[in-house]
C-alpha positions as CSV (number, residue, x, y, z in Angstrom):
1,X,120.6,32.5,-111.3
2,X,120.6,34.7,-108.3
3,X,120.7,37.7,-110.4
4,X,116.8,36.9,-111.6
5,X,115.6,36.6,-107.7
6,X,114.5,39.4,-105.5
7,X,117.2,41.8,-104.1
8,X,118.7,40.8,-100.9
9,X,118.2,43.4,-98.3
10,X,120.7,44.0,-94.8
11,X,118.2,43.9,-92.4
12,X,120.4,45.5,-90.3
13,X,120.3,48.5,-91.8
14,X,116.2,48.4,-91.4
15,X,114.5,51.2,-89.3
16,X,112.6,49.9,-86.2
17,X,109.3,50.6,-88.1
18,X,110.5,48.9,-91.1
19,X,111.5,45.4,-88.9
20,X,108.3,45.7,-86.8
21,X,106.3,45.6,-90.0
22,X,108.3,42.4,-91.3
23,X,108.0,40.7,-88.0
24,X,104.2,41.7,-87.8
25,X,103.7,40.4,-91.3
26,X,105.5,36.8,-90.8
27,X,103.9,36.3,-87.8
28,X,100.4,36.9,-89.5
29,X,101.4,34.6,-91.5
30,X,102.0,32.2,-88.9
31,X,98.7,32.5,-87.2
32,X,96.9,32.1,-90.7
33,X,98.8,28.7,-91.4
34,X,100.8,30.1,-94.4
35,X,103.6,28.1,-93.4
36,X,106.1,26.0,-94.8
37,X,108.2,23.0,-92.9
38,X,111.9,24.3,-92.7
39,X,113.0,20.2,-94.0
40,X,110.2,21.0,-97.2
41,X,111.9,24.3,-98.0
42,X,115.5,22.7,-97.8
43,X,114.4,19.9,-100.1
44,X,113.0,22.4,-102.5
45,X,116.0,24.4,-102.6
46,X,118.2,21.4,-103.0
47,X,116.5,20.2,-105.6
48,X,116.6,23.5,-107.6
49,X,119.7,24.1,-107.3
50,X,120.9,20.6,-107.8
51,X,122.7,20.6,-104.3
């Protein structure tokens, strides 16, 4: 199943630029409310996996 997600990057091999655009971009997010509980995401996960 993970083979049909989204590639999982190192982010430790990220330029600066490259990480202060990711940070910059989740915490737009934040201030816009597109945010998720971390207990809502879990359940989700758990139940798509069957975990």
């Amino acid at each position: 199943m993970l083979n049909n997600m989204c590639k999982i990057e190192n982010a430790a091999k990220w330029s600066k630029e490259r990480l202060d655009a990711e940070l910059e971009k989740g915490y737009n997010d934040m201030l816009q409310g597109r945010t998720r509980p971390a207990a809502m995401v879990l359940s989700d996960v758990k139940k798509k996996y069957n975990v």
